[in-house]
C-alpha distance (Angstrom), angle and dihedral (degrees) to the residues before:
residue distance angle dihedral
X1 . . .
X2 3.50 . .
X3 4.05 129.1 .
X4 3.54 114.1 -128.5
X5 3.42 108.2 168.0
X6 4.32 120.9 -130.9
X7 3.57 123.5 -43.7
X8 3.65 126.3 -114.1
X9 3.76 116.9 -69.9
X10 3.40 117.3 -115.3
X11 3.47 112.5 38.6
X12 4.04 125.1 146.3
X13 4.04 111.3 -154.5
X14 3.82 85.3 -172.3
X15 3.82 82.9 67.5
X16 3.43 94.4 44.1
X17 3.62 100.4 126.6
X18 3.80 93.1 43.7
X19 3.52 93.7 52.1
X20 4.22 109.8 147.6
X21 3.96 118.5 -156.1
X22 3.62 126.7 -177.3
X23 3.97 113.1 -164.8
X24 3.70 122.2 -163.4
X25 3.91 116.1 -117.9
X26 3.94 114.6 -85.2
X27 3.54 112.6 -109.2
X28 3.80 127.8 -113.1
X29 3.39 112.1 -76.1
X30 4.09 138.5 -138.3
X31 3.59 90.6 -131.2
X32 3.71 81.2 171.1
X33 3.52 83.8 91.6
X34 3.65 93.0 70.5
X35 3.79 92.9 76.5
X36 4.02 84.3 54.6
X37 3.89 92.0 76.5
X38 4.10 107.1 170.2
X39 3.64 107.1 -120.6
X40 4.44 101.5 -102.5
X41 3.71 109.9 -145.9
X42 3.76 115.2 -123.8
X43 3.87 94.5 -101.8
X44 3.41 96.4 54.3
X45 3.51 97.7 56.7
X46 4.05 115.4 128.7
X47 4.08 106.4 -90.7
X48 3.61 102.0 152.9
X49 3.71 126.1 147.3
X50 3.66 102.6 -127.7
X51 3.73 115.7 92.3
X52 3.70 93.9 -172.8
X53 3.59 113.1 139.1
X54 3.93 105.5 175.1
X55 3.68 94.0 64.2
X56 3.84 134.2 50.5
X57 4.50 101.7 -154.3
X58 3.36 126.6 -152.7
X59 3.68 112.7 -156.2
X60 3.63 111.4 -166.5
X61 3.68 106.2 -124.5
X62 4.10 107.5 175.5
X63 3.66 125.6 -139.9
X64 3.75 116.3 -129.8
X65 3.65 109.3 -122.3
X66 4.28 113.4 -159.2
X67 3.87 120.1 -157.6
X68 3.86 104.8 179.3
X69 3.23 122.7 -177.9
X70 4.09 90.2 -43.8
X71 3.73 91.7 117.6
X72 4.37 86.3 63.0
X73 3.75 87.6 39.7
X74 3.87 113.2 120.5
X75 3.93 114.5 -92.4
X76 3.75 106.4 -90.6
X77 3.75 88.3 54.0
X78 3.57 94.5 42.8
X79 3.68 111.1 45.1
X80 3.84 96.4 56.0
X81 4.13 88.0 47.4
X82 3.56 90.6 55.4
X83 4.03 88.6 49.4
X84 3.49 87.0 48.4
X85 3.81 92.3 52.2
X86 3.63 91.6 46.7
X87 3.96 90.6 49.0
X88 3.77 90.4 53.6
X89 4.18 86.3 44.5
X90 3.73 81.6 63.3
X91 3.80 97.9 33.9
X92 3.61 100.7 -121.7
X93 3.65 83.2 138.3
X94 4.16 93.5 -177.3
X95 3.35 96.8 45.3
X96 3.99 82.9 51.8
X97 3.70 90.8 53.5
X98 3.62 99.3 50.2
X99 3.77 86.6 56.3
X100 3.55 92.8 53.3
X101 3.79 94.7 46.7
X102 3.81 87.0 55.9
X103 4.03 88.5 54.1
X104 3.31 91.0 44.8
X105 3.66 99.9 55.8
X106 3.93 90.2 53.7
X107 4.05 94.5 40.6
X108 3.32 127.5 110.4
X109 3.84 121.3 -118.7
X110 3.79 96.1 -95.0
X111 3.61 92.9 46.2
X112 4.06 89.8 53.6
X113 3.93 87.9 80.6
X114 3.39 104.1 68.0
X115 3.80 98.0 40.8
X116 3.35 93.4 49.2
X117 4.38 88.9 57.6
X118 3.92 89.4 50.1
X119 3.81 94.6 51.3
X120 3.93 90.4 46.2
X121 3.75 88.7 45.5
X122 4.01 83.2 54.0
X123 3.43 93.3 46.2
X124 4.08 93.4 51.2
X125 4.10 92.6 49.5
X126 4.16 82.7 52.6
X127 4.00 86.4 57.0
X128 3.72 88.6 -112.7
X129 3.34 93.2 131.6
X130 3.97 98.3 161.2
X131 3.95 92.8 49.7
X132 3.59 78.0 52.2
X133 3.65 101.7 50.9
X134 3.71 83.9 46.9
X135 3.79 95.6 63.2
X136 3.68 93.0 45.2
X137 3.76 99.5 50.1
X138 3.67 84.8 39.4
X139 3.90 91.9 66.8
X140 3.99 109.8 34.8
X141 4.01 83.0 77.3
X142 4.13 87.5 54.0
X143 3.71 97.1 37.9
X144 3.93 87.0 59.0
X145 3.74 91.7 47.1
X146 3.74 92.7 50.0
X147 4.01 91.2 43.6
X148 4.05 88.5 -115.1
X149 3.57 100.5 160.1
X150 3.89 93.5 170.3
X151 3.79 87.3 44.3
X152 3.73 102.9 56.1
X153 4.22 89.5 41.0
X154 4.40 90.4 54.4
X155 3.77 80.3 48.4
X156 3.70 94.5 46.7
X157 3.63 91.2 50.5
X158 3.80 97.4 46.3
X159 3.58 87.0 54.2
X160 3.81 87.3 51.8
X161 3.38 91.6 54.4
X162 3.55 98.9 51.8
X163 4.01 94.5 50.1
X164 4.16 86.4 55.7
X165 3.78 88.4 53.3
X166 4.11 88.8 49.5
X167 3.83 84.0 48.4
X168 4.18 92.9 -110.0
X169 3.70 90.3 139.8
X170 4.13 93.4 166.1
X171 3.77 95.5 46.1
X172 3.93 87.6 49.3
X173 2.96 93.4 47.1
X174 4.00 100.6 58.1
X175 3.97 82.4 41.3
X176 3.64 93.5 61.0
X177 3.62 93.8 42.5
X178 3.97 95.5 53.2
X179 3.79 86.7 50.2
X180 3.81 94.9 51.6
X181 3.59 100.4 48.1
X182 3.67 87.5 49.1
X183 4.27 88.2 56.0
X184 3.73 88.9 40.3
X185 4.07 82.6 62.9
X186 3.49 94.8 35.5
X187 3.47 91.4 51.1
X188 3.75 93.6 -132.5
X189 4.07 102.4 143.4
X190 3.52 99.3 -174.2
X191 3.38 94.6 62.4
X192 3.88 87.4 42.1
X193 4.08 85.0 57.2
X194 3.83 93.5 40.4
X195 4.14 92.7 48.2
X196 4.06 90.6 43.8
X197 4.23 86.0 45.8
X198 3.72 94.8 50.1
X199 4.19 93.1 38.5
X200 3.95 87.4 53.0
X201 3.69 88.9 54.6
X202 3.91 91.1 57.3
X203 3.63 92.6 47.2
X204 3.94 84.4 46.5
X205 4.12 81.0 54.7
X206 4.01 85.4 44.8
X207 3.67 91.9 57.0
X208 4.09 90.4 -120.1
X209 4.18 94.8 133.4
X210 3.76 98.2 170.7
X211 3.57 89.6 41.6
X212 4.20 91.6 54.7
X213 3.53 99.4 35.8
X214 3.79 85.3 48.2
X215 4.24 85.6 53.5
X216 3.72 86.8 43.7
X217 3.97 98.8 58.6
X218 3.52 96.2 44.5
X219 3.48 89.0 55.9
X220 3.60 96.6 52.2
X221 3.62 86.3 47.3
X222 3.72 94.8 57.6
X223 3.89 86.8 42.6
X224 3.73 103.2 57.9
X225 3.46 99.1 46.5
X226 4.35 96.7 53.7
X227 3.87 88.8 41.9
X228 3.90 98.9 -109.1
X229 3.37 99.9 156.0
X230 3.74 94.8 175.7
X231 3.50 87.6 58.5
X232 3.57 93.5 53.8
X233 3.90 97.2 53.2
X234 3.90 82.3 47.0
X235 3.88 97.3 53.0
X236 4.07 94.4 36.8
X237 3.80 82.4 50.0
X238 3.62 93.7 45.8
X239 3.77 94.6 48.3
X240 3.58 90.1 42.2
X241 4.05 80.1 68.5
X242 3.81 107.2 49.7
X243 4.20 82.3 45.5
X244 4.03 86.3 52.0
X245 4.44 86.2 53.0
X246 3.17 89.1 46.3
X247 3.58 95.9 61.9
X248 3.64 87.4 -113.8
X249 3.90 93.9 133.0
X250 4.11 102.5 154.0
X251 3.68 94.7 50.8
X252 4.19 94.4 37.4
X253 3.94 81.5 61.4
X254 3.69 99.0 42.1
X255 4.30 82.5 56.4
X256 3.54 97.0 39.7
X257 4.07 86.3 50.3
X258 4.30 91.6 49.2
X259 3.95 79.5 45.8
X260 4.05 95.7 54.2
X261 3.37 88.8 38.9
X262 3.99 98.7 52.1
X263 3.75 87.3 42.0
X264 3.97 90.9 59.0
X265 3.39 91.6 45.0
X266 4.22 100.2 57.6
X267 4.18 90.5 32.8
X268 3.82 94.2 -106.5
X269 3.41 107.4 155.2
X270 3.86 100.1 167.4
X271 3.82 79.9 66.1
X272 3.31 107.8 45.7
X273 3.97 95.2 43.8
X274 3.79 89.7 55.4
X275 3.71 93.7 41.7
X276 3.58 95.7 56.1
X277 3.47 94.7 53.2
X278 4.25 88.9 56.6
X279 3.85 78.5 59.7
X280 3.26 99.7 56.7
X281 3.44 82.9 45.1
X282 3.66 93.2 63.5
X283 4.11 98.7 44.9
X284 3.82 80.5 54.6
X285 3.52 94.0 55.6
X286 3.82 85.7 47.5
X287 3.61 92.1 59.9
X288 4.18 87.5 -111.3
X289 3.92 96.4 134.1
X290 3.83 97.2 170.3
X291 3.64 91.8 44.6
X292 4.05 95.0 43.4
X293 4.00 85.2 43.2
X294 4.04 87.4 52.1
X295 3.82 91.8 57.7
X296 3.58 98.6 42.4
X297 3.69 86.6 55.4
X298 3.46 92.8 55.7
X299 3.65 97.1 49.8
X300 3.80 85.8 51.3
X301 3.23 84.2 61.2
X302 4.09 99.6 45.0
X303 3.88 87.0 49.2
X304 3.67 96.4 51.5
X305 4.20 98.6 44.3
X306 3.72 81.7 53.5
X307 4.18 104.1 44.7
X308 3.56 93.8 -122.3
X309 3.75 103.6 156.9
X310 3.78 97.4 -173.8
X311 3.88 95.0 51.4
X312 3.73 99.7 48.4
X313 3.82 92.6 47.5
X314 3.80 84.6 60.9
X315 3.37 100.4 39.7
X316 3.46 90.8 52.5
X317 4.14 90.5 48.3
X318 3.90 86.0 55.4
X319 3.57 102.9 48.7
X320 4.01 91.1 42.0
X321 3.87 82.7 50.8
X322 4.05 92.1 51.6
X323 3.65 90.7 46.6
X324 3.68 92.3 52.2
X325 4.21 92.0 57.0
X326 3.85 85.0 44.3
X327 4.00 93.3 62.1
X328 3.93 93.3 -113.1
X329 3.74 97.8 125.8
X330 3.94 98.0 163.3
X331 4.10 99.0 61.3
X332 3.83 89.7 37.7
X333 3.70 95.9 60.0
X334 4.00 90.3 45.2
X335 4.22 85.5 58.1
X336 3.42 93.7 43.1
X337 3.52 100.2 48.0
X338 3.64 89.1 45.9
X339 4.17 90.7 47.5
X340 3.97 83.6 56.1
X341 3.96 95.2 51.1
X342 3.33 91.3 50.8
X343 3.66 96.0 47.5
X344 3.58 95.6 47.2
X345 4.05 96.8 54.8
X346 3.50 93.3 40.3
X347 4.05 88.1 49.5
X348 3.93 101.2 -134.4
X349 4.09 119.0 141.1
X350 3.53 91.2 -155.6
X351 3.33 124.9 101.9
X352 4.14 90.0 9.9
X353 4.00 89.6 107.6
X354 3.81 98.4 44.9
X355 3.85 80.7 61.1
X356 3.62 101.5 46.0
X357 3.45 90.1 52.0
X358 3.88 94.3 51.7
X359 3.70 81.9 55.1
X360 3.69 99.0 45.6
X361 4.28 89.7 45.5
X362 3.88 78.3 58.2
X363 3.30 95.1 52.2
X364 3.98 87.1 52.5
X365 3.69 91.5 58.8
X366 3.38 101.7 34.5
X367 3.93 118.8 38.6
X368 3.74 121.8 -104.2
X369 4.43 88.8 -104.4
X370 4.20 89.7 52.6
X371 4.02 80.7 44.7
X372 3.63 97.0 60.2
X373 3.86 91.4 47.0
X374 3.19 92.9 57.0
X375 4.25 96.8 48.8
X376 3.78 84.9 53.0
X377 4.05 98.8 52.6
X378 3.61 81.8 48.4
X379 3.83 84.4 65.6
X380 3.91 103.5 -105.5
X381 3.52 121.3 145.5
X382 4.14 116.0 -125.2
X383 3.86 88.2 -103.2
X384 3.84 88.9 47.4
X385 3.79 91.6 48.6
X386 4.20 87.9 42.4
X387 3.62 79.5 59.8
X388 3.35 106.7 53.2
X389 4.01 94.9 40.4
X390 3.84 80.9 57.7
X391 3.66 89.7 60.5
X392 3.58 95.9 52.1
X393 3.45 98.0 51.0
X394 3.42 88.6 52.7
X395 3.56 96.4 52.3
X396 4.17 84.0 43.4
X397 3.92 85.6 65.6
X398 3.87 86.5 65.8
X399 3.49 90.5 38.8
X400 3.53 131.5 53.2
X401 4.07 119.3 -130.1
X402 3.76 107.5 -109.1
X403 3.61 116.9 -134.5
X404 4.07 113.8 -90.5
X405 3.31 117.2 -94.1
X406 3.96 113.4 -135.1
């Protein structure tokens, strides 16, 4: 389970639903970088379920973090782990890997394991998701060497998690079952919950509701019990989704709200930055645009304080979407072109459509020259903004050009 550090001070759940967030402008951006697209292996093309365009989601999937016995190691191991866990505490998730590399190069074999999960679970909140995958695949071969059961199933999972974000539901899927029958026999229930938490979001992805929200309550009845809070705000959070596609809406938000709320309590911040977003999520649903546009904000936020790559690329997708249906063309092309940088260097398909279309639905209202003005006060360069018009025409192919509004 992921550290995330405390949440901001401050914060009234009893205005909850009231909440105001003011988020400073983005900056301009080297959309230059779009034209830099990171070559995506075949298998981790996007091949999710969901055809839902108006909406980027953010599932939250957990990393499994794995300790060992690096808190009995001898001094020169330990003392730079422990700054490394109290750098990722604090989410200064570079400073927290150049602890652990200093640990690891004075580690034993056995103890090579575990620090090599923690740096790829820095790596992954950085939205460096193949350095990541690198660091997990890197140790399942060790952990069976060394007879580290609980090892090789947090790597399992990790790799898991990172298929489901390429959109490789079937290969995560067989990942994340390997690693939770291996905790089932270990006995390690967290990682039980967090495998059954991140499998119910694929079969979310798959379209199997009963199925997920099935996976979901049995992890948050595993959770409770032990005392893994984390894994409660995940499964609350997580349930609070399946009830949202189900159409569900009042009691998604009354989950999503205990979720927020639990997550503020304990000083998980992963948590409650993702779980605000499902809010917003809801209110949007609703038809509540200023409300759902509030929340998103405020996840935006939440993502950013924390690094979390992933989560402010769709945060800033949703609110560019919202301010697209509310007429403010000019701020919803800066998030959108920013959500599609982001996307691009990280290498992850989803979301990249939501964002086109917010682009080409400006395009509707506004005229393909206003359109191009627009890309470049958002910072992008002419072959950046090329780039992007190429996209939408592409995407216009499969989708007819509404008339223009006048």
């Amino acid at each position: 389970m992921t550290h995330m550090g405390t949440t901001a001070q401050g914060f009234d759940p009893a205005a909850l639903l009231v909440i105001v967030i003011i988020v400073g402008a983005g900056a301009a951006l080297g959309i230059a970088a779009l034209r830099r697209r990171p070559k995506v292996p075949r298998w981790m093309k996007l091949r999710r379920a969901s055809k839902r365009l108006d909406v980027i989601r953010r599932d939250l999937d957990r990393m499994a973090e794995h300790i060992g016995e690096l808190r009995n190691s001898e001094l020169a191991v330990r003392q730079p782990f422990e700054l490394g866990l109290a750098e990722m505490t604090a989410c200064h998730w570079d400073k927290a890997i150049e602890h652990f590399h200093e640990a690891w190069a004075r580690a034993g074999r056995s103890q090579l394991v575990p620090l090599t999960i923690q740096i790829g679970v820095c790596h992954y909140m950085q939205g460096s998701l193949f350095d990541a995958l690198k660091e997990f695949r890197g140790t399942i071969d060790l952990a069976e060497r060394e007879g580290d059961k609980q090892g090789r199933a947090a790597a399992l999972a990790n790799i898991g998690v990172i298929h489901h974000e390429y959109g490789e539901l079937g290969s995560a899927l067989t990942l994340l079952n390997e690693a939770l029958a291996i905790s089932r026999e270990s006995g390690n229930q967290r990682v039980v919950a967090l495998c059954l938490g991140n499998i119910g979001n694929i079969q979310r992805d798959k379209g199997l509701l009963d199925d997920a929200l099935k996976s979901h309550e049995d992890a948050l009845a595993i959770s409770r019990p032990i005392g893994d809070e984390r894994g409660v705000v995940s499964a609350l959070g997580n349930t609070a989704s399946v009830r949202r596609d189900k159409g569900e809406l009042d009691k998604a938000l009354e989950l999503y709200a205990e979720a927020v709320e639990t997550a503020r309590k304990i000083g998980d911040n992963f948590g409650y930055a993702v779980e605000l977003g499902g809010i917003g999520g809801v209110y949007r649903d609703k038809g509540d645009l200023d409300r759902a546009l509030k929340f998103h904000e405020d996840s935006l936020a939440g993502a950013r304080r924390i690094g979390f790559r992933l989560g402010e690329a769709a945060e800033l997708g949703n609110v560019g979407l919202i301010l697209e249906k509310k007429g403010a063309h000019g701020q919803a092309i800066a998030n959108l072109v920013e959500t599609l940088t982001i996307l691009m260097l990280i290498g992850v398909s989803h979301g990249q459509n939501q964002a086109v279309l917010g682009l080409s639905r400006c395009d509707d209202s506004l005229g393909r020259e206003r359109l191009q003005e627009l890309l470049k006060q958002a910072g992008a360069s002419d072959e950046g903004a090329a780039d992007l018009l190429d996209r939408v025409d592409q995407l216009r192919l499969r989708r007819p050009r509404p008339r223009r509004r006048n």
